[in-house]
N, CA, C and O of each residue as an XYZ file, in Angstrom:
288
protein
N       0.826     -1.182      0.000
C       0.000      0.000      0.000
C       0.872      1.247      0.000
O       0.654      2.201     -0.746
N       1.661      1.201      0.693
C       2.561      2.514      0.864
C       2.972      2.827     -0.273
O       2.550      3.885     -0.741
N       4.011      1.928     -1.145
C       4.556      1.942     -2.272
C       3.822      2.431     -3.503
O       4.494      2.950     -4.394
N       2.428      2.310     -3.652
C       1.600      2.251     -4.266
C       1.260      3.997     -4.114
O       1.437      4.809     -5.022
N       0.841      4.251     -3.011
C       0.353      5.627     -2.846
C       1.806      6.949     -2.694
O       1.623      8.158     -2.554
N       2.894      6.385     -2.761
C       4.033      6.775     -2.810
C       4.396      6.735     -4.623
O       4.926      7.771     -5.026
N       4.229      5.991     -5.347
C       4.081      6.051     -6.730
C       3.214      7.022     -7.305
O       3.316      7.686     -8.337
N       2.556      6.980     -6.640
C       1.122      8.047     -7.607
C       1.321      8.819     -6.853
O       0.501      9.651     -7.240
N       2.064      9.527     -5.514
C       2.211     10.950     -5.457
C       3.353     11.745     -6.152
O       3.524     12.945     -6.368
N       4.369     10.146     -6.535
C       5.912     10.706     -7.140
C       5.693     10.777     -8.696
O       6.675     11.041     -9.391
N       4.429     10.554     -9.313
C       3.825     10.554    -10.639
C       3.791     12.304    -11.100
O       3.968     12.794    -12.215
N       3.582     12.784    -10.172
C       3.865     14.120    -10.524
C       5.211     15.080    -10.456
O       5.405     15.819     -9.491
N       6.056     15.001    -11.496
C       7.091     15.229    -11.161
C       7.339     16.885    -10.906
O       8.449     17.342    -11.179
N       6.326     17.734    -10.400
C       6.416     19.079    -10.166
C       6.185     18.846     -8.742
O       6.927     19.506     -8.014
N       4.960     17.721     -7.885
C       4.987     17.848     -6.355
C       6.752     17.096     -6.084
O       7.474     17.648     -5.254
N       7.122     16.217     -6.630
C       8.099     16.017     -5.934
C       9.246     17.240     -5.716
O       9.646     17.686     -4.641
N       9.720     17.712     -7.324
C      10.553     18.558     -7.090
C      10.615     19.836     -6.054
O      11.525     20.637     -5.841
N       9.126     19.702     -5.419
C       9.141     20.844     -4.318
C       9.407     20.438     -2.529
O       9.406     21.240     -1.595
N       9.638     18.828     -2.469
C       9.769     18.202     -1.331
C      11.218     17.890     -1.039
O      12.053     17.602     -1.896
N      11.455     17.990      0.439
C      12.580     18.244      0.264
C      12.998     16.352      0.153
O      12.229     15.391      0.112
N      14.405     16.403      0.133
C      14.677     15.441     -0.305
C      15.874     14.391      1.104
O      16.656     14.761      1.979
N      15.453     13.210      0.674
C      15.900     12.353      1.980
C      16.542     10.888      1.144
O      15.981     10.208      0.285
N      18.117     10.690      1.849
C      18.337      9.395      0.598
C      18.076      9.868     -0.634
O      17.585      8.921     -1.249
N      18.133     10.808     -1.329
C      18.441     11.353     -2.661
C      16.547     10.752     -3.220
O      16.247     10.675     -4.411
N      15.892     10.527     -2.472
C      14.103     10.767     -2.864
C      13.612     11.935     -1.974
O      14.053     12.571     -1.017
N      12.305     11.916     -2.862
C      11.251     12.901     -2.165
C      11.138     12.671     -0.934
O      11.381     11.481     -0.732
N      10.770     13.482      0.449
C      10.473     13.366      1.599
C       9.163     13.042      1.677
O       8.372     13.912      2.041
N       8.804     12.020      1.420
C       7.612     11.098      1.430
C       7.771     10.076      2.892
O       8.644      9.208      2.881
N       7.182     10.188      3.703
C       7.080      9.189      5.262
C       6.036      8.604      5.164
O       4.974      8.851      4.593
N       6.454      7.692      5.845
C       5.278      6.591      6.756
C       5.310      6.362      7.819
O       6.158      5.615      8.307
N       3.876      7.267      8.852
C       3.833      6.704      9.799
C       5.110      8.092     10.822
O       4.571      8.756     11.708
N       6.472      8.299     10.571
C       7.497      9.331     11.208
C       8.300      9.316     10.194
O       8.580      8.345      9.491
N       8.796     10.726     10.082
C       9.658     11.974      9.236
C      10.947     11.364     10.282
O      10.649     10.640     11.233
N      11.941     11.622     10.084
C      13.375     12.062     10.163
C      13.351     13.494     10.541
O      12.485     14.184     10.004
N      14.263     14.116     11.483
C      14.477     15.268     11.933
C      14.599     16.571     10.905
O      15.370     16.224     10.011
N      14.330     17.372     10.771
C      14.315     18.574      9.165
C      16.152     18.151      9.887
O      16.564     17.147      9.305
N      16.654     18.410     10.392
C      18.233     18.453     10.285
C      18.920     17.302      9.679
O      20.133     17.118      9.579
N      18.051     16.639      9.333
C      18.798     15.418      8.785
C      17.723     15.357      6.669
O      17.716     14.479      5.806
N      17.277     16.280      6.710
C      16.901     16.216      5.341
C      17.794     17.361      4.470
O      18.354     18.390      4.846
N      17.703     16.864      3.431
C      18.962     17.781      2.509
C      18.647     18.984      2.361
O      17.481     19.356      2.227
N      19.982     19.996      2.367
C      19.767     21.461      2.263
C      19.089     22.091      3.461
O      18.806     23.286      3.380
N      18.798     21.423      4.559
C      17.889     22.190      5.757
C      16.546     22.578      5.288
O      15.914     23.507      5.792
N      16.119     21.841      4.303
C      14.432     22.041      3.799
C      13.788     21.074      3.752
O      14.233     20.008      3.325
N      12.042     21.314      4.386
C      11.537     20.782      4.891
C      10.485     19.935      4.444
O       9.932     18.882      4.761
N      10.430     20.949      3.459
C       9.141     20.368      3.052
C       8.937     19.092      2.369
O       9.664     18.767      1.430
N       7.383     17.884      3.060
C       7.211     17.084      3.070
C       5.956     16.062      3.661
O       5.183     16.436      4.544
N       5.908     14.995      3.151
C       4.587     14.359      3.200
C       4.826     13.176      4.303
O       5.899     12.572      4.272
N       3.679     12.786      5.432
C       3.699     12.096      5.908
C       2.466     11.438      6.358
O       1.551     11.873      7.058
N       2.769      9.490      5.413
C       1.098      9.010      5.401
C       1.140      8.171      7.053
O       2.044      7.644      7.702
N      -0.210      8.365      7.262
C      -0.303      7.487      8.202
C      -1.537      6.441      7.281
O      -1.836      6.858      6.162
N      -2.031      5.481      7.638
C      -2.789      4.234      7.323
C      -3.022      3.791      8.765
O      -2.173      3.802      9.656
N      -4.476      3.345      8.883
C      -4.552      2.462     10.015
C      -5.959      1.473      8.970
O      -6.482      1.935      7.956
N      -6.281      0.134      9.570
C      -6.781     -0.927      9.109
C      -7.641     -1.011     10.541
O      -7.188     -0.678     11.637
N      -8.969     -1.524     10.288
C      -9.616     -1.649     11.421
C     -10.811     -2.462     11.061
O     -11.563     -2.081     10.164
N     -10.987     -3.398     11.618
C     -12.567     -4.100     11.569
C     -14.128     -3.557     11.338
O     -14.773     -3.363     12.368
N     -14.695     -3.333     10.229
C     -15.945     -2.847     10.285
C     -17.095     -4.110     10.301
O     -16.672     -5.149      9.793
N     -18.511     -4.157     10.824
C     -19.497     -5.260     10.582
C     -19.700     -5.233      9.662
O     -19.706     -6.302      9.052
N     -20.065     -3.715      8.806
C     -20.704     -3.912      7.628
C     -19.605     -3.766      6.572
O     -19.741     -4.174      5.419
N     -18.963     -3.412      6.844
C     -17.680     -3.744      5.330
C     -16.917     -4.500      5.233
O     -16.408     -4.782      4.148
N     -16.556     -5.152      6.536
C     -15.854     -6.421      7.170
C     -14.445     -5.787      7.118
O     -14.160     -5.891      8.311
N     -13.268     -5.144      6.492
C     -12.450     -4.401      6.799
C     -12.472     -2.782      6.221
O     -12.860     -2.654      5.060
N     -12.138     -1.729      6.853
C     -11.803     -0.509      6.441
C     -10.711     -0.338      6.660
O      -9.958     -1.293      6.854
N     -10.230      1.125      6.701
C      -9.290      2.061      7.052
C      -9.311      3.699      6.868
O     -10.206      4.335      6.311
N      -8.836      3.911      7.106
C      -8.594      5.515      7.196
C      -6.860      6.099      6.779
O      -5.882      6.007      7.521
N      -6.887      6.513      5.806
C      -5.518      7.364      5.507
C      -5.650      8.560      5.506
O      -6.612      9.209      5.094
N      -4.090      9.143      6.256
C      -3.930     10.596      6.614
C      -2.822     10.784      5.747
O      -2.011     10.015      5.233
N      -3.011     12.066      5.720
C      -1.575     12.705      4.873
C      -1.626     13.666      5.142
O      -2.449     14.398      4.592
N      -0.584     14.249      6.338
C      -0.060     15.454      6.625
C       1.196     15.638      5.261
O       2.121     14.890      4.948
N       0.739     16.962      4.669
C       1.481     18.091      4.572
C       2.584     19.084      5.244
O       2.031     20.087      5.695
N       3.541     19.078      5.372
C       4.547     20.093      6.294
C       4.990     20.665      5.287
O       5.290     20.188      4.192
N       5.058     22.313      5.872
C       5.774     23.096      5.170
C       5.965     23.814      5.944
O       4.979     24.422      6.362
N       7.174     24.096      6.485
C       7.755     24.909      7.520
C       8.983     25.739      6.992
O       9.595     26.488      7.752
């Protein structure tokens, strides 16, 4: 799942070029970011998904995905 929703946000190659960059990729997280002092150039900006999976009766599984935005 991650990989997947990490593909189709890196599909746009104008949002990436504005994130900062970590391991020579976009600052794309899951779940926890890395310190801004440890992302390249001292810039910040960047995406971080959370996913959680949870039991429903009537759908038998859901979830809920977040995606914070940072731009500091």
């Amino acid at each position: 799942m991650q990989r997947l929703i990490r593909r189709r946000l890196c599909s746009s190659g104008e949002l990436c070029e504005k994130l900062a960059k970590f391991d020579d990729e976009p600052a794309i997280f899951y779940r926890k970011a890395p310190s801004d002092t440890e992302l390249a150039d001292g810039n910040c900006p960047q995406i971080i998904l959370t996913a959680d999976k949870f039991s429903d009766a009537v759908r038998g599984v859901s979830g809920l995905l977040t995606v914070d935005v940072v731009c500091t």
